[in-house]
N, C-alpha and C positions, 0 to 999 in steps of 0.2 A: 526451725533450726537453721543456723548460718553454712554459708559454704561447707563441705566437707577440705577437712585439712589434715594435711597425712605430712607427719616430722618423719622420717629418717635418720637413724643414729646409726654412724656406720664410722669404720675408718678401712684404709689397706693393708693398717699396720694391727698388729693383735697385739693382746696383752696391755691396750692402754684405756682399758676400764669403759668397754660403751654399754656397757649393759647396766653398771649403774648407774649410769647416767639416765639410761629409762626407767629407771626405776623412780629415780627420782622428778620425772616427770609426770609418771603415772599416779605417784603420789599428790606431784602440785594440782594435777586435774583436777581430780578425784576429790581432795578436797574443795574443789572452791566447784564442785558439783555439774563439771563439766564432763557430758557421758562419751565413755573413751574405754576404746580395744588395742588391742594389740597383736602382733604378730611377730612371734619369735625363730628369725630362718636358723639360729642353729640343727634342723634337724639331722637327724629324727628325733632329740633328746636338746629341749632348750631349758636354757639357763632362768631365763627371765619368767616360764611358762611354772617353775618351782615356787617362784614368790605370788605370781597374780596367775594363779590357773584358772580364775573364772571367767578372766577377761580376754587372755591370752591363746593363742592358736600358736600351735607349731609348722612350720613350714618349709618350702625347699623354696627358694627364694627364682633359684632357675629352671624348674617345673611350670610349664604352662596351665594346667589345673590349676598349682596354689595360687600363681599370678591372678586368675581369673577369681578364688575365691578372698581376695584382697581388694583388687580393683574393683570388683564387679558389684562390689558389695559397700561402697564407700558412702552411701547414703544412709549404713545402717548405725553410723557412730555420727560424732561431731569433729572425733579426731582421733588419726590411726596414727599409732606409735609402730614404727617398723625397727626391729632389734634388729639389723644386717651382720653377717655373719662374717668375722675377719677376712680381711681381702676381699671382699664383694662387693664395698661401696662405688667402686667407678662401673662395676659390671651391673648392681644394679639399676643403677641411674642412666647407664646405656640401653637396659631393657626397655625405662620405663622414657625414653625417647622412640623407642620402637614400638612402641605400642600405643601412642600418642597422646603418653599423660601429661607430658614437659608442655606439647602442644595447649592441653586443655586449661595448664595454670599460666600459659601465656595470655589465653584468652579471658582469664578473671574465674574461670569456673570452678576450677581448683585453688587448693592454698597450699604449695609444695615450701616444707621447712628441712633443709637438715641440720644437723646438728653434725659436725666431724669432730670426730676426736684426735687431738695429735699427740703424738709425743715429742719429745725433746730432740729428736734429730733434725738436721735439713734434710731427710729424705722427707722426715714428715714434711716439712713444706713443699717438697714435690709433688706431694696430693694434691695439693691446693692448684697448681697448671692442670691434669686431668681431670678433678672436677669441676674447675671454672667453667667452661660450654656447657654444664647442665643447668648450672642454678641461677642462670641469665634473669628467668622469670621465678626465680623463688627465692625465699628469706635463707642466709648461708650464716650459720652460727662456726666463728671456730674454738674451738672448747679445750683449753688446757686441764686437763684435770689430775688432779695431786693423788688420787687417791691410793693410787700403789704406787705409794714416796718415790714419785717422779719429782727429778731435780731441774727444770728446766734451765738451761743453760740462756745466759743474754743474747740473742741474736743481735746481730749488728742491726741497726735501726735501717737502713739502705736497702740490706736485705730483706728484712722481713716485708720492708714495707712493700718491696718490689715482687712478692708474692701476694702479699696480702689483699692490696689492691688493686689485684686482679677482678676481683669479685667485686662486683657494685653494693653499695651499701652492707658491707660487710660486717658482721658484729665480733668481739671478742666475747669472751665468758672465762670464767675459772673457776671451777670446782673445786674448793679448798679440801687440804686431807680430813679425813676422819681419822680419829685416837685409831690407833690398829686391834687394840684388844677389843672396842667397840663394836669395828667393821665385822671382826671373826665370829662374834658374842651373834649379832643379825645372823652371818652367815648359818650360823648352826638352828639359828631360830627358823630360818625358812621362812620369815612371814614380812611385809613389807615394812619399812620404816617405821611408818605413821603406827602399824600395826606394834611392833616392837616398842617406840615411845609411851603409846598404851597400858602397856604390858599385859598385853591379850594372846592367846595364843590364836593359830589358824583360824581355830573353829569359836573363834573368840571368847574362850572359856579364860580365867585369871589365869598370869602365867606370876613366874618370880624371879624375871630377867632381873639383873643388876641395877639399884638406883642411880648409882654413878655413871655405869655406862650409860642408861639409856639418857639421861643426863648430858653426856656428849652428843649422842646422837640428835637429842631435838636441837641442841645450840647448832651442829652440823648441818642440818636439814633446815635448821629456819636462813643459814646465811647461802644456802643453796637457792633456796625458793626466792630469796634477797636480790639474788643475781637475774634470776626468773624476772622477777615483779620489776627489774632494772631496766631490763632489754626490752620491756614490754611484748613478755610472752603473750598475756591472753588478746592482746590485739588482734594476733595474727590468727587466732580461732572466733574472733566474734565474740568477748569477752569483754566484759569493764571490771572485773573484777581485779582489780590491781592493788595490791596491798592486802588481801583477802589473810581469811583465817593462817595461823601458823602454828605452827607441832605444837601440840600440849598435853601433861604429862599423861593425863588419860585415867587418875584416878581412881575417880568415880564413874567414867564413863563408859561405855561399849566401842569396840574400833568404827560401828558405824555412825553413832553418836558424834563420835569425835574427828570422823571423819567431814559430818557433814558440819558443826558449826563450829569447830575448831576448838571446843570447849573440853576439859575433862578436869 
């Protein structure tokens, strides 16, 4: 197994969609059969632990115990997906300077990614100055994402630039919207994209989701995964799978079928 790599999906600001954002990483792993957990700090009661509970732990992100069953345990995946909890992002990444994980991915031992999510204000690019000093030694995705019909506004090119490249080797991403009747159609389903594209339910029995909607959904999910395979996500976990499997409609297949050869 290559280095252990722990992403980070967090922002300061709530309400701008980071939980699907994990979700839709959990999926790109998963299928291209990269073995991956997660941990959800919404606690006591996470969002993300609804869709993937077999993978998913819930947690208190500022709890010394949970810290310890996160960290301590980083050899037991390939790659931990950490859901952080609105407003937690700059407090967690000050923890895990105090506890000397920042250290360890300075030294090559770890692979620290986050992923931030902003929204359309300049405050949100005020995140970007307090998280700058963490992600010195690690990969800094920043991630517009549409998903709840965010309009982002033109930043002036001067300004943006003069937060933006702050951060060394800094990447953009955009998460384009999903159909909204789509997004809702998942929500009620409770089961992960790929799972939904399928049309399987939880326990993987035939479900009779919408063919249209889930229709959206795979076009949605393969131009997600697009962005992924762009930024050369699986590099940074020890990966060559680039361009790997992508959503399909899942027919004739089982969600684990189709998760593992992209086939259905």
């Amino acid at each position: 197994m290559s280095k252990p790599t722990v992403i980070i999906v967090g922002a300061d600001k709530g309400g701008v969609g980071k939980t699907t954002v994990s979700r839709t990483l959990l999926d790109y792993f998963t299928a291209r059969n990269v073995p991956i957990r997660a941990f959800d700090t919404e606690s006591p009661r996470g969002t993300l632990k609804r869709f993937y509970p077999e993978v998913t732990e819930v947690v208190d992100a500022t709890s010394v115990p949970d810290q310890m069953r996160i960290f301590d345990t980083l050899s037991d995946s390939q790659v931990t997906i950490i859901d952080v909890r609105a407003g937690l992002l700059s407090t967690t990444l000050a923890a895990l300077r105090d506890i000397g994980f920042l250290e360890s991915a300075k030294r090559g031992q770890i692979t620290l990614a986050v992923f931030h999510i902003v929204g359309p204000s300049i405050a949100s690019l005020d995140e970007i100055k307090d998280i700058a000093p963490f992600v010195v030694d690690g990969k800094y995705y920043l991630v517009k994402n549409f998903i709840n019909n965010t309009s982002f506004f033109e930043w002036d090119q001067g300004t943006y630039d003069s937060y933006f490249k702050q951060i060394r080797d800094a990447v953009d991403l955009t998460i384009p919207k999903l159909n909204e009747m789509a997004y809702e159609q998942v929500e009620l389903s409770a089961v992960p994209f790929v799972t939904f594209i399928a049309n399987k339910t939880a326990r993987g029995d035939n479900a009779n989701y919408s063919f249209v909607l889930r229709g959206y959904v795979r076009h949605w999910l393969g131009n997600v995964w697009a962005e992924f395979d762009r930024v050369k996500l699986p590099e940074i976990v020890g990966s060559n799978v680039v361009g790997g499997p992508k959503p399909q409609s899942g027919f004739t297949s089982t969600p684990q079928n189709q998760i593992r050869s992209g086939g259905g």
